[in-house]
C-alpha positions in Angstrom: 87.2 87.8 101.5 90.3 89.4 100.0 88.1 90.5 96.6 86.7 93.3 98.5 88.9 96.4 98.7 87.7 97.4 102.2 88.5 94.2 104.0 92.0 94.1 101.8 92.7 98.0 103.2 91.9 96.7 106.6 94.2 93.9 106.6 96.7 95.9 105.0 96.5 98.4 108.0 96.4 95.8 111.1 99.4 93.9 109.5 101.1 97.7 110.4 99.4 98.2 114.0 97.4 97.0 116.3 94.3 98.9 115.9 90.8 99.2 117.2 87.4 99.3 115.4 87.3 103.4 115.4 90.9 104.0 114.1 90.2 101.5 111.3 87.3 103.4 110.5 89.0 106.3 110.6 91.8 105.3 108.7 89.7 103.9 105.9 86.9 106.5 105.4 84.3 103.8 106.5 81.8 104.1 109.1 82.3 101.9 112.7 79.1 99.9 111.9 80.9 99.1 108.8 83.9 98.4 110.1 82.6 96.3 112.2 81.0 93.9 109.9 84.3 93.5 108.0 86.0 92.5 110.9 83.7 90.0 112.0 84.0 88.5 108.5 87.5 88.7 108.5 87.9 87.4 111.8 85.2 84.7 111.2 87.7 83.5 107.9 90.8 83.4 110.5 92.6 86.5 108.7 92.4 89.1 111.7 92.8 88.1 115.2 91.3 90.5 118.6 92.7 90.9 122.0 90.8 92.7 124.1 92.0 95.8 126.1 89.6 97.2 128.4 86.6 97.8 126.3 88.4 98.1 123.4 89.1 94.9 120.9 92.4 95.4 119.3 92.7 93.7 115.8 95.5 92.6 114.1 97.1 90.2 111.7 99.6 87.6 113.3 99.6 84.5 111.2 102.3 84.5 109.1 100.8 82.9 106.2 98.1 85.8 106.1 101.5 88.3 106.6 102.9 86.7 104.0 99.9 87.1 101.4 99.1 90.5 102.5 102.7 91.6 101.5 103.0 89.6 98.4 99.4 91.1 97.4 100.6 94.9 98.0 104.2 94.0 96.1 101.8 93.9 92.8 99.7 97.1 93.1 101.6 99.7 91.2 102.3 103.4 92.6 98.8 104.6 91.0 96.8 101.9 92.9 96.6 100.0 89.6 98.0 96.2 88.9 101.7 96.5 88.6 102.8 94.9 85.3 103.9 90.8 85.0 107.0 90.9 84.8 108.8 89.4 81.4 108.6 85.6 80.4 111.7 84.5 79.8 111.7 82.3 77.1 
């Protein structure tokens, strides 16, 4: 799940905010229909969780674990969007 960057954006950004389906897509470049099918994977793999407001379904990320793993993912990306180096071995 996490090996595609799209789905990795999107949990990125509903670990920030509650978002629906059409700010995601906005937010990410990617069409709704799109968007859609990543967060019925997501949600189908127990990373992203809905509440529904209205007509709206508002996603976001509220197990800990998956907080925990999202943050611990983007600690490692460097400023260019490239893998920050391993840090030293100390031997």
């Amino acid at each position: 799940m996490l090996s595609n960057a799209a789905r990795l954006h999107v949990l990125w950004l509903a670990a920030q905010d509650s978002l629906d389906v059409t700010a995601l897509a906005e937010r990410t470049g990617l069409g709704v229909a799109t968007m859609s099918q990543h967060l019925t994977k997501l949600r189908l793999a127990g990373l992203i969780s809905a509440r529904r407001e209205g007509r709206r379904h508002i996603y976001t990320v509220d197990d800990p674990h998956v907080l925990t793993l999202i943050q611990q993912i983007f600690a490692h990306v460097a400023p260019d969007g490239g893998l920050a180096p391993d840090p030293p071995l100390n031997r």
